[in-house]
MARBA-3410 file (N, C-alpha, C, O; in Angstrom, 1 decimal):
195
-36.6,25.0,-11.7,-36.4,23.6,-11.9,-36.6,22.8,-10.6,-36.0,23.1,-9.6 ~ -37.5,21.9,-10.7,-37.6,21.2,-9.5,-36.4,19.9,-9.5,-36.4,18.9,-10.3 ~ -35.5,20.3,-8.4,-34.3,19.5,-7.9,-34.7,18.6,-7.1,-35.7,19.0,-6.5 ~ -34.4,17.3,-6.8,-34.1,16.0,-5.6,-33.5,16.9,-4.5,-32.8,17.9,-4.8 ~ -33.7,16.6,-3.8,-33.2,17.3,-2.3,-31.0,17.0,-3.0,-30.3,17.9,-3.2
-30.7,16.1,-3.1,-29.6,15.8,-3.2,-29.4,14.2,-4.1,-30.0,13.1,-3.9 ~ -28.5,14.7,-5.3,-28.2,13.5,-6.5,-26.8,13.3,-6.2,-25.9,14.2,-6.1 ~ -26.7,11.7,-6.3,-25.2,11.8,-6.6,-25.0,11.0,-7.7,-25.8,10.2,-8.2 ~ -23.8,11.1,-8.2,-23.4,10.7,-9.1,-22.2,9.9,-9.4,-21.1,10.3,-9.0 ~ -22.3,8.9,-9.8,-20.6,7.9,-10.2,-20.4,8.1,-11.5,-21.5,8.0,-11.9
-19.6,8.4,-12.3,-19.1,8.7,-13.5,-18.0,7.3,-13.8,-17.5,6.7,-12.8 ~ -17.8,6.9,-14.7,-16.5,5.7,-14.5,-16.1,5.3,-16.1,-17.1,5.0,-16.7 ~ -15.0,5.2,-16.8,-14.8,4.4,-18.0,-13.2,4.5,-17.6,-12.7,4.5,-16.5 ~ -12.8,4.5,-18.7,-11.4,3.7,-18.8,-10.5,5.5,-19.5,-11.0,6.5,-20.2 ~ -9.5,5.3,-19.1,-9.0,6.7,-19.4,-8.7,7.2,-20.3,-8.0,6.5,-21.1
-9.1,8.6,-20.7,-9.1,9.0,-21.9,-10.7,9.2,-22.4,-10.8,9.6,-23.5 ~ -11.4,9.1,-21.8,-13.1,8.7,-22.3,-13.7,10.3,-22.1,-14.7,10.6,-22.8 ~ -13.2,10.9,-21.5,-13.4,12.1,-21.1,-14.6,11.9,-19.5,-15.6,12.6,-19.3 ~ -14.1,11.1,-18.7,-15.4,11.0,-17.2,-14.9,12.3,-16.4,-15.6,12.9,-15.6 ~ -13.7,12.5,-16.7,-13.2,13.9,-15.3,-14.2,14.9,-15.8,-15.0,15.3,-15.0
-14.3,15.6,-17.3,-15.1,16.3,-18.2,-15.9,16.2,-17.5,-15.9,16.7,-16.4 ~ -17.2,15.4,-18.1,-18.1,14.9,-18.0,-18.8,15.9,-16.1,-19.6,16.7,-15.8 ~ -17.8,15.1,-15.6,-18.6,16.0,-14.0,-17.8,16.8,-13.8,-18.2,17.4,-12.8 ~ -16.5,17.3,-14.3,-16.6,18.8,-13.6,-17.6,19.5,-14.4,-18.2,20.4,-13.9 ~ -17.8,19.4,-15.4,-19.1,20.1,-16.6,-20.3,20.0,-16.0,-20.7,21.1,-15.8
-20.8,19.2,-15.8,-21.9,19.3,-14.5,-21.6,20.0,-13.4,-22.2,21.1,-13.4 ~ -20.6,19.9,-12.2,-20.6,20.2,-11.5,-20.7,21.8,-11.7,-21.4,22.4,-10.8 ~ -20.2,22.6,-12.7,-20.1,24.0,-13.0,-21.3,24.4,-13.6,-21.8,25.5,-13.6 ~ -21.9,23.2,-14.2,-23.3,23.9,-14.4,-24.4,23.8,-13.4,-25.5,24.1,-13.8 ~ -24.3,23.3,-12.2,-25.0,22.6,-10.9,-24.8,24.4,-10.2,-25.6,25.3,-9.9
-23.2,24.2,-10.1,-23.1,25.5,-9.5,-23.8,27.1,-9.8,-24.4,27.9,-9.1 ~ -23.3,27.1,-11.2,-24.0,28.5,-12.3,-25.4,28.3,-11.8,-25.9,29.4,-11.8 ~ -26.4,27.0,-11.2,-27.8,27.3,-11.5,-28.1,27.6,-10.3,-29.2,28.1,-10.2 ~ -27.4,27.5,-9.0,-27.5,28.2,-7.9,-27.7,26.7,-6.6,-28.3,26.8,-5.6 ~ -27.3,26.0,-7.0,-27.0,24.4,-6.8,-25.7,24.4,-5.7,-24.7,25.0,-6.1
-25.7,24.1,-4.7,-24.2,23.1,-4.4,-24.1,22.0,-5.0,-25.0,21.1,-5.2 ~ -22.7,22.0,-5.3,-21.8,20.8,-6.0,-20.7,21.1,-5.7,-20.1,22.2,-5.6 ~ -20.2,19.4,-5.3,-19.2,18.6,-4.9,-18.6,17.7,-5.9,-19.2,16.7,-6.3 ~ -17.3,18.0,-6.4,-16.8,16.4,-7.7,-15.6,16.4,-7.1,-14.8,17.2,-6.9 ~ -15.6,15.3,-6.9,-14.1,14.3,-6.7,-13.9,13.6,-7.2,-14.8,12.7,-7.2
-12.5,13.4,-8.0,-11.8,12.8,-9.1,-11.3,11.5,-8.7,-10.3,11.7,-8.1 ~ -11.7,10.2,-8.8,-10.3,9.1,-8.3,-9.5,9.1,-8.8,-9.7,8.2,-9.6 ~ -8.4,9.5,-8.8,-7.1,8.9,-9.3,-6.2,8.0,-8.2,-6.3,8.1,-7.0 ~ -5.4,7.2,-8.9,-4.6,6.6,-8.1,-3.5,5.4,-9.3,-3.1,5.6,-10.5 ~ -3.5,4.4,-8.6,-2.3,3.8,-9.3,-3.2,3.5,-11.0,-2.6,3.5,-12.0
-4.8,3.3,-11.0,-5.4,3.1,-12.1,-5.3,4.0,-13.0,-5.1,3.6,-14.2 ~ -5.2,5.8,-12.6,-4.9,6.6,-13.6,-4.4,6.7,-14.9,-4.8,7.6,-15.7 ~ -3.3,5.5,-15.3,-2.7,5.1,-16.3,-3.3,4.5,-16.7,-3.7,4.0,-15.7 ~ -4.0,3.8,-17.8,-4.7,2.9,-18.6,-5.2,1.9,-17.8,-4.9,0.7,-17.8 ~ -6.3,2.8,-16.7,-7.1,2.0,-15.9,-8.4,2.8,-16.1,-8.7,3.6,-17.0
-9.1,2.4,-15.0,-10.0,3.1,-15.1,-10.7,4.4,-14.2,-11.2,4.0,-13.2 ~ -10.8,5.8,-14.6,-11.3,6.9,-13.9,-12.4,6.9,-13.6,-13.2,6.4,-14.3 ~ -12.7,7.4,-12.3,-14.0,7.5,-11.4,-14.2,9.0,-11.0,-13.2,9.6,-10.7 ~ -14.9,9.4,-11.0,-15.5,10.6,-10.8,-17.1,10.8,-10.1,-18.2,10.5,-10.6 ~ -17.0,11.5,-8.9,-18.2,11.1,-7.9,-18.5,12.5,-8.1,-17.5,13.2,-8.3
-19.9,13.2,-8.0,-20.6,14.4,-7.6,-21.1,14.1,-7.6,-21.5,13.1,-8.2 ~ -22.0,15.3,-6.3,-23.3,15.4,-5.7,-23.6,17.2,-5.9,-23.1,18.3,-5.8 ~ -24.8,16.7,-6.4,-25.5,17.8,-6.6,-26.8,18.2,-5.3,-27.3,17.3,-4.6 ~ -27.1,19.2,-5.3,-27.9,19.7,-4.0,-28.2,21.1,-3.9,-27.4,22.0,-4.0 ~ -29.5,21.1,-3.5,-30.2,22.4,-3.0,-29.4,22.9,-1.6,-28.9,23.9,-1.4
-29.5,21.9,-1.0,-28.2,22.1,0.7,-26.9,22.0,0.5,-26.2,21.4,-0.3 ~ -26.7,23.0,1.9,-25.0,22.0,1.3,-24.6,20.6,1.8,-24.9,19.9,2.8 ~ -23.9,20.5,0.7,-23.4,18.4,0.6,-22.9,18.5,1.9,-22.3,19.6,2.1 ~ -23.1,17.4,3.3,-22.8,17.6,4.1,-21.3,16.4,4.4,-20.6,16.4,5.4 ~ -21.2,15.5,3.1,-20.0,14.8,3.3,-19.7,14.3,2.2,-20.6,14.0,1.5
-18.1,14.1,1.5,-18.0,13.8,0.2,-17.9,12.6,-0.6,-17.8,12.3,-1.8 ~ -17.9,12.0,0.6,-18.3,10.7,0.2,-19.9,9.9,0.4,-20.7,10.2,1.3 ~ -20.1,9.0,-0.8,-21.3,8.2,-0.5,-21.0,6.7,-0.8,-20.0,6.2,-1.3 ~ -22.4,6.0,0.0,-22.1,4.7,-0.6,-22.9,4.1,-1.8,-22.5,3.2,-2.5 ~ -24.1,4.9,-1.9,-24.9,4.3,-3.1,-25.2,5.2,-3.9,-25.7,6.1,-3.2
-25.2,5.5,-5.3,-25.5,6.4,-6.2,-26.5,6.6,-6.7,-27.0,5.5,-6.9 ~ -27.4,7.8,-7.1,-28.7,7.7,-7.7,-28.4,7.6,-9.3,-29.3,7.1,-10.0 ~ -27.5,7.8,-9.8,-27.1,7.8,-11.4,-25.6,6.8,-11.3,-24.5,7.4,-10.9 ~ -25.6,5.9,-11.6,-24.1,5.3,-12.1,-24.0,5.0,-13.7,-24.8,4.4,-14.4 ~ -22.7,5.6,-14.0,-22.4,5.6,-15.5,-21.2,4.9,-15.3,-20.3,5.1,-14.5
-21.2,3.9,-16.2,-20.2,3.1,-16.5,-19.8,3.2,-18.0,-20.7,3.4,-18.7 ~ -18.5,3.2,-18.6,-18.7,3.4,-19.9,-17.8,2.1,-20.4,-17.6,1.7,-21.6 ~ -17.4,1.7,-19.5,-16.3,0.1,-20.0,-16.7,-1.3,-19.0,-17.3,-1.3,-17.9 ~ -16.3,-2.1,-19.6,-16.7,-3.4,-18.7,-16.1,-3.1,-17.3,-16.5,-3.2,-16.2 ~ -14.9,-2.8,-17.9,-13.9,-2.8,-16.1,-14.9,-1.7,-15.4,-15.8,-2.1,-14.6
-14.9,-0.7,-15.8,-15.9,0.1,-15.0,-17.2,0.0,-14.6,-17.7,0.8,-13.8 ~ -18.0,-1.1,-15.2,-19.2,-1.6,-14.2,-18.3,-2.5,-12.8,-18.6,-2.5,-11.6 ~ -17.3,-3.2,-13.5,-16.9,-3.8,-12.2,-16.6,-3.0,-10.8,-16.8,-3.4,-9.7 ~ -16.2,-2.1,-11.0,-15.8,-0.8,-10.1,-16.7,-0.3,-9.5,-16.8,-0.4,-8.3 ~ -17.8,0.4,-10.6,-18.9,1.2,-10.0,-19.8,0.0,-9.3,-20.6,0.6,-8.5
-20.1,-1.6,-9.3,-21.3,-1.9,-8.7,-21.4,-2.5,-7.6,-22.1,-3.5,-7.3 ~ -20.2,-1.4,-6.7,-20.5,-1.4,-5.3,-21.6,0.1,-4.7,-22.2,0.2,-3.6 ~ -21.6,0.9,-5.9,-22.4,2.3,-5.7,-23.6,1.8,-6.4,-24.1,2.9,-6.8 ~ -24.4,0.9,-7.0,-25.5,0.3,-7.6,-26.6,-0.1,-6.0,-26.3,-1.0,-5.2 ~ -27.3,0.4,-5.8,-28.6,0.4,-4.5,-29.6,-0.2,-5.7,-29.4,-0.4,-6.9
-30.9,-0.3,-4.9,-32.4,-0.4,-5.2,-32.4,0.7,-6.0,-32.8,0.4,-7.1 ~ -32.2,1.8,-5.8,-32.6,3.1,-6.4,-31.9,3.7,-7.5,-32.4,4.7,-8.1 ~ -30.7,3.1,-7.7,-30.0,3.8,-8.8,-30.3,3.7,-9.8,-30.8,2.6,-9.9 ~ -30.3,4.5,-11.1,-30.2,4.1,-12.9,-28.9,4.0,-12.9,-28.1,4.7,-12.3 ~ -28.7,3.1,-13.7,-27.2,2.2,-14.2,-27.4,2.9,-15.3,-28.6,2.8,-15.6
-26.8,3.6,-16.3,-26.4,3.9,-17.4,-25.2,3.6,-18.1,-24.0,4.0,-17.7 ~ -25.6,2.8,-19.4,-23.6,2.4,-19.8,-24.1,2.4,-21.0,-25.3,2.4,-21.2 ~ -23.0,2.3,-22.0,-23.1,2.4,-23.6,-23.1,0.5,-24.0,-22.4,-0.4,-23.5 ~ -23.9,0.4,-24.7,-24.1,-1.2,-25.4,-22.5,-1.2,-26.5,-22.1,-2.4,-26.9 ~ -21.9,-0.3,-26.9,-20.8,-0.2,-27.4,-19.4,-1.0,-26.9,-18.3,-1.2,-27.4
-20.2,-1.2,-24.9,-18.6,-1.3,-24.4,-18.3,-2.2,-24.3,-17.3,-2.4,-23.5 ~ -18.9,-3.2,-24.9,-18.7,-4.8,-25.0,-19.1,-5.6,-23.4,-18.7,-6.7,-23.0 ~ -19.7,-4.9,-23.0,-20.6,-5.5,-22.1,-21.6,-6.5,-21.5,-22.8,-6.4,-21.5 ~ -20.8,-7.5,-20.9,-22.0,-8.7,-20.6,-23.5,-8.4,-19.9,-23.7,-7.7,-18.9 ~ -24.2,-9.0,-20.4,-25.4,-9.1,-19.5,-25.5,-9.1,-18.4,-26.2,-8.3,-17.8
-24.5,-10.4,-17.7,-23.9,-10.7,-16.5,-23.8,-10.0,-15.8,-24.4,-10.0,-14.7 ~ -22.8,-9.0,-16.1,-22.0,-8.1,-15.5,-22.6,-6.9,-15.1,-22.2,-6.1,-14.3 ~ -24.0,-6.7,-15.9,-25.1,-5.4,-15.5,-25.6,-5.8,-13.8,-26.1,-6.8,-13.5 ~ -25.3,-4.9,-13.3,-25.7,-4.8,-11.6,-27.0,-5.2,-11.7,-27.6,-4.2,-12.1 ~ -27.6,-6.2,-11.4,-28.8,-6.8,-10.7,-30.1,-6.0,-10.1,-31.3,-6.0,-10.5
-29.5,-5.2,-8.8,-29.7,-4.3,-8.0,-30.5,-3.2,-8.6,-31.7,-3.1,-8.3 ~ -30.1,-2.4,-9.4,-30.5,-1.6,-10.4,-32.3,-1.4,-10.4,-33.1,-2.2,-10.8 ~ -32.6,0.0,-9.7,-33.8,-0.1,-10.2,-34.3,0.1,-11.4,-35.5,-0.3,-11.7 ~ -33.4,0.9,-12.4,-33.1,0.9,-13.6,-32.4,0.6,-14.3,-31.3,1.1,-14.0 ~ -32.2,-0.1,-15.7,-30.9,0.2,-16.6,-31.0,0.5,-18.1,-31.8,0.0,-18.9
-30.1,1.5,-18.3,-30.5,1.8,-19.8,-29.2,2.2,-20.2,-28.4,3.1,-19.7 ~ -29.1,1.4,-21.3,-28.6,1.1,-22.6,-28.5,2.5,-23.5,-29.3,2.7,-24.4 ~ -27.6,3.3,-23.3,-27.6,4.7,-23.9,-26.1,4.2,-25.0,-25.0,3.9,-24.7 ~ -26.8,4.4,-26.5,-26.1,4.0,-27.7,-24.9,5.7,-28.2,-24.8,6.3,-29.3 ~ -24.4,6.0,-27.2,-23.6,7.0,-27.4,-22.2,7.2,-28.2,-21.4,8.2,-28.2
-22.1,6.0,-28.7,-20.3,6.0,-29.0,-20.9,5.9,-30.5,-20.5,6.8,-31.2 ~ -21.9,4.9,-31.0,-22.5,5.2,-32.4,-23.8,5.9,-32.2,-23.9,5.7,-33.4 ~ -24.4,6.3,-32.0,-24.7,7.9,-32.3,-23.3,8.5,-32.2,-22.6,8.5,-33.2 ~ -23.0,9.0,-31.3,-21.5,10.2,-31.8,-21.1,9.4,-32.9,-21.6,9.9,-34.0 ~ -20.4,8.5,-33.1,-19.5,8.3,-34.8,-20.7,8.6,-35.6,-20.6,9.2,-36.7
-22.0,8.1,-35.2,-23.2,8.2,-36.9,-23.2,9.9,-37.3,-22.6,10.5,-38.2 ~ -24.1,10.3,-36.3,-24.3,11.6,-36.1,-23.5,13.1,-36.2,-24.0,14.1,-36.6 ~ -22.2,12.8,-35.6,-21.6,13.9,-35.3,-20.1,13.6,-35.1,-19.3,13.6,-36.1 ~ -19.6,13.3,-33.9,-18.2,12.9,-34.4,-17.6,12.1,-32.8,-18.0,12.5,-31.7 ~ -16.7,11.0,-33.1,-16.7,10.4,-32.0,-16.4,10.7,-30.5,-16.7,10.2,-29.5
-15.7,11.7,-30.8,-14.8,12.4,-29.7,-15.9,13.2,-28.8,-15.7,13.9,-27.8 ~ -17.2,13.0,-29.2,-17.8,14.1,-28.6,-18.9,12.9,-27.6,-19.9,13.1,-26.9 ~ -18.2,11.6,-27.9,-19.3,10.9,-27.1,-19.7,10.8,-25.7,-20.7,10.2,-25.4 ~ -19.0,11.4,-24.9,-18.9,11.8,-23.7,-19.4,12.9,-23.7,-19.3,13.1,-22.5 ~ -20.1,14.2,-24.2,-21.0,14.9,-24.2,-22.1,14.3,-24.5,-23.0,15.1,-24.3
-22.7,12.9,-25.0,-23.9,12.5,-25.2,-24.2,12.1,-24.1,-25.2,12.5,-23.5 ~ -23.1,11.1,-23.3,-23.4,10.6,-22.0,-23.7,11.8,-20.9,-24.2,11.4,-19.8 ~ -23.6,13.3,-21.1,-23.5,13.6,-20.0,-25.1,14.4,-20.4,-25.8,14.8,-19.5 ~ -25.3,14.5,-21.7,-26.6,15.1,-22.1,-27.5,14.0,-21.3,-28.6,14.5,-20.9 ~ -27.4,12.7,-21.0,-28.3,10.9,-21.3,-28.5,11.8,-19.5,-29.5,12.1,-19.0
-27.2,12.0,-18.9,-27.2,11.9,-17.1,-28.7,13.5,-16.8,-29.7,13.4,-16.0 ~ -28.2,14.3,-17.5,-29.3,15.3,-17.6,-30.5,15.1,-18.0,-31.3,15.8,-17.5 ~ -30.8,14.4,-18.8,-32.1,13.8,-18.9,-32.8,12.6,-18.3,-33.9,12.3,-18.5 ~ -31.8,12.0,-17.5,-32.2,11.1,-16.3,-32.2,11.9,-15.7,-33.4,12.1,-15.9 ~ -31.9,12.8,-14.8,-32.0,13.3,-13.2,-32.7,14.8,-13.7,-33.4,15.2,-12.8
-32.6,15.6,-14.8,-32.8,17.0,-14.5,-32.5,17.6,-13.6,-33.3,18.2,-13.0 ~ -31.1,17.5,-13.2,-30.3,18.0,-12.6,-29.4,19.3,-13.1,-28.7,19.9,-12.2 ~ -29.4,19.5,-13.7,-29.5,20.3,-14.3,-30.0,21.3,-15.9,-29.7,20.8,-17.0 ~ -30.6,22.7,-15.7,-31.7,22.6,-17.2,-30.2,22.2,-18.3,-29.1,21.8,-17.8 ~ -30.6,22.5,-19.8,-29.5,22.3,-21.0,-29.1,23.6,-21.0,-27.9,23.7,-21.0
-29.6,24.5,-21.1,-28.9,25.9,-21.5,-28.0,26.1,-20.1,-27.4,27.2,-20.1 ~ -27.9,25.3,-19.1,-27.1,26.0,-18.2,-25.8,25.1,-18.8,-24.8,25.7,-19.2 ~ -26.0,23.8,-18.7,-24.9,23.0,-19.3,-24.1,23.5,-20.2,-22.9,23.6,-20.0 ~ -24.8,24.0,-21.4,-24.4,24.7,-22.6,-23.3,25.8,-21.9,-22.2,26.0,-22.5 ~ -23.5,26.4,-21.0,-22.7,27.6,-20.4,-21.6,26.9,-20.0,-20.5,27.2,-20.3
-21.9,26.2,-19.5,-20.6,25.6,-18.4,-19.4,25.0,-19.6,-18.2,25.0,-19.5 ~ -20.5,24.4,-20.7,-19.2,23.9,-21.7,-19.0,24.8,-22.6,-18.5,24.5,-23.7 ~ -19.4,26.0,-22.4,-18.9,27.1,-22.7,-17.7,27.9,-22.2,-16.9,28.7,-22.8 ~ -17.8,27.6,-21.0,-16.6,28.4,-19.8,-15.1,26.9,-19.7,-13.9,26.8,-19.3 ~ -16.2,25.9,-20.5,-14.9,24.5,-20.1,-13.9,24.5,-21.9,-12.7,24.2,-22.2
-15.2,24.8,-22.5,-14.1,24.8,-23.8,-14.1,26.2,-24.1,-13.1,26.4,-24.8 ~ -14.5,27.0,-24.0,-15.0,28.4,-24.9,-13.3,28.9,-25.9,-13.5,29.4,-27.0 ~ -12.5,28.7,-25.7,-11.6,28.7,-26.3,-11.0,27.8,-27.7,-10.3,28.0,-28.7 ~ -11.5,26.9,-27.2,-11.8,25.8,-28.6,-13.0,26.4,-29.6,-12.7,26.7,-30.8 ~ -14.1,26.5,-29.2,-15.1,27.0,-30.2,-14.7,28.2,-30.3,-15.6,28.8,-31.0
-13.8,28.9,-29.9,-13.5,30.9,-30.7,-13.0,29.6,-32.1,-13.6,29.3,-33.2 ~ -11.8,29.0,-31.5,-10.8,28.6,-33.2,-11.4,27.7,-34.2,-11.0,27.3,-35.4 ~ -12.8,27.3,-33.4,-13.5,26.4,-34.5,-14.9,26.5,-34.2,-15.2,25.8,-33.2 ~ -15.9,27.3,-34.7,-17.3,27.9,-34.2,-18.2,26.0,-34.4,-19.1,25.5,-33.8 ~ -17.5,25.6,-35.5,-18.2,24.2,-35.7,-18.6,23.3,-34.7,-19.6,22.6,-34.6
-17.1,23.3,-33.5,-17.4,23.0,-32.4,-18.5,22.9,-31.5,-19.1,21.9,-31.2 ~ -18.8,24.2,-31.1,-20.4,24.6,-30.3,-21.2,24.1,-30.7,-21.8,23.4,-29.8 ~ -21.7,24.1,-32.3,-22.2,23.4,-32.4,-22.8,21.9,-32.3,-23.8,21.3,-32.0 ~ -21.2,21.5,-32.7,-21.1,20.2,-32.8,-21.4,19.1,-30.5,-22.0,18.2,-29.9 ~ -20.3,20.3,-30.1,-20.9,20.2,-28.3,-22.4,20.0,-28.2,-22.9,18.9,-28.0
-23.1,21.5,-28.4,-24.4,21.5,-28.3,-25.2,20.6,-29.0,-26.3,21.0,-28.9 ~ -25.1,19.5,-29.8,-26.3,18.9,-30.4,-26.0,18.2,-30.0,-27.0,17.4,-30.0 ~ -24.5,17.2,-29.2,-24.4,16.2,-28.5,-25.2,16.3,-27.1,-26.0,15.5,-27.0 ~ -25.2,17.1,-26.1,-25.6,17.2,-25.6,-27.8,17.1,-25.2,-28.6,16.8,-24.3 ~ -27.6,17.6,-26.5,-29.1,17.2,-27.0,-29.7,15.8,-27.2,-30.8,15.3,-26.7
-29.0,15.3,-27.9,-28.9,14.0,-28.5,-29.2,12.9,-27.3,-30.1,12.1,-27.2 ~ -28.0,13.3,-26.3,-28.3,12.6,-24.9,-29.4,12.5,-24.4,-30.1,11.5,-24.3 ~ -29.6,14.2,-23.8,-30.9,14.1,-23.7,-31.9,13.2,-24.4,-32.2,12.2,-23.8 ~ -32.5,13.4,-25.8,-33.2,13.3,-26.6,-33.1,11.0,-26.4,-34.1,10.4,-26.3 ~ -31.9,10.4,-26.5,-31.9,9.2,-26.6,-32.5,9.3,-24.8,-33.8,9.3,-24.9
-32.2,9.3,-23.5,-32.9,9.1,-22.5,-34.1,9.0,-23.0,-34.7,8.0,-23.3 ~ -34.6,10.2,-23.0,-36.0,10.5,-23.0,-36.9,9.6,-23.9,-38.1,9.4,-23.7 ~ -36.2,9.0,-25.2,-36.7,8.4,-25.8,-37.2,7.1,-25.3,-38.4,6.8,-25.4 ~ -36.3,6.1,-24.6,-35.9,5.1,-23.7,-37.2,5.6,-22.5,-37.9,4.6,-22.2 ~ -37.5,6.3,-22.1,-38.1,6.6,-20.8,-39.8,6.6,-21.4,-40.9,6.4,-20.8
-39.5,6.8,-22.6,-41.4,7.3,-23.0,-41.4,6.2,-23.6,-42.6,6.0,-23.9 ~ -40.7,5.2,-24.0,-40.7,4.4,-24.7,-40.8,2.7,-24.2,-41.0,1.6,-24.7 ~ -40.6,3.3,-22.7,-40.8,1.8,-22.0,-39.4,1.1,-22.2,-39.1,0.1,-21.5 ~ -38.5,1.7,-23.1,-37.5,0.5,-23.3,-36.3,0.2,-21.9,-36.2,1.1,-21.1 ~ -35.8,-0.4,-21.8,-35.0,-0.9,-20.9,-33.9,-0.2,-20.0,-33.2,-0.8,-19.2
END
């Protein structure tokens, strides 16, 4: 797979959304593919029905520091959380957030060399089931960056739930076609010209 010398990543919604998920599940499939990865969790007084931030960097070298200032992928999944994340929005970033989150125009980072509108909360309720919508977002982050292939992902939320899908096999599947989905809505957006 051809890698970016080094990706980083902002993850962000409001708690409970599943964003800690989201990148340590990357981060372990970054690692399984022979990748250094770095995820640091924000918590702080927001922890409580605020909003969670979650930074990794992915890389062929090692990450040489764990913080950054501008992100190549920012995911926002709530209004409060674009406000958060669009101090890590550069020239170069894709802004990714769900049209679900009640989201102003306004409030979309400017800056942005890209922004796309990933419909993940309805896809998950149409498609599959809501709880899993944070597996679509992280399928959308994998098909923006190819940062990591799907079958490695598939492992990692294998090793992150595998105990959930022994007591319910419906599961895996239901994980794995979210994760697809993600993918599959980027890519659609990307061949498609749309926004």
């Amino acid at each position: 797979m051809e890698r970016k010398r080094s990706i980083k990543i902002v993850v962000a919604g409001e708690g409970g959304q599943g964003v800690q998920a989201v990148a340590e599940i990357l981060a372990e499939a970054a690692y399984e593919d022979g990748a250094q990865a770095l995820y640091i969790p924000a918590f702080g007084v927001e922890q409580r029905g605020g909003v969670s931030l979650a930074f990794l960097q992915i890389s062929d070298q090692p990450v040489a520091a764990p913080k950054f200032e501008k992100g190549d992928i920012v995911v926002a999944l709530s209004e409060r959380a674009v406000r958060r994340t669009r101090q890590y929005v550069g020239p170069e970033t894709v802004f990714i957030y769900d049209g679900l989150a009640e989201i102003k125009e306004e409030e979309l980072p400017r800056t942005a060399r890209r922004i796309l509108n990933i419909p993940a909360v309805a896809v998950a309720r149409a498609e599959l089931h809501p709880r899993v919508f944070n597996i679509v977002i992280m399928g959308a982050v994998i098909g923006a960056t190819r940062v990591v292939p799907v079958d490695q992902a598939k492992k990692a939320l294998e090793k992150r739930l595998g105990y959930k899908f022994e007591q319910d096999p419906k599961l895996r599947e239901l994980n794995h076609r979210a994760l697809e989905r993600g993918v599959e809505l980027v890519d659609g957006i990307l061949k498609g010209g749309g926004n």
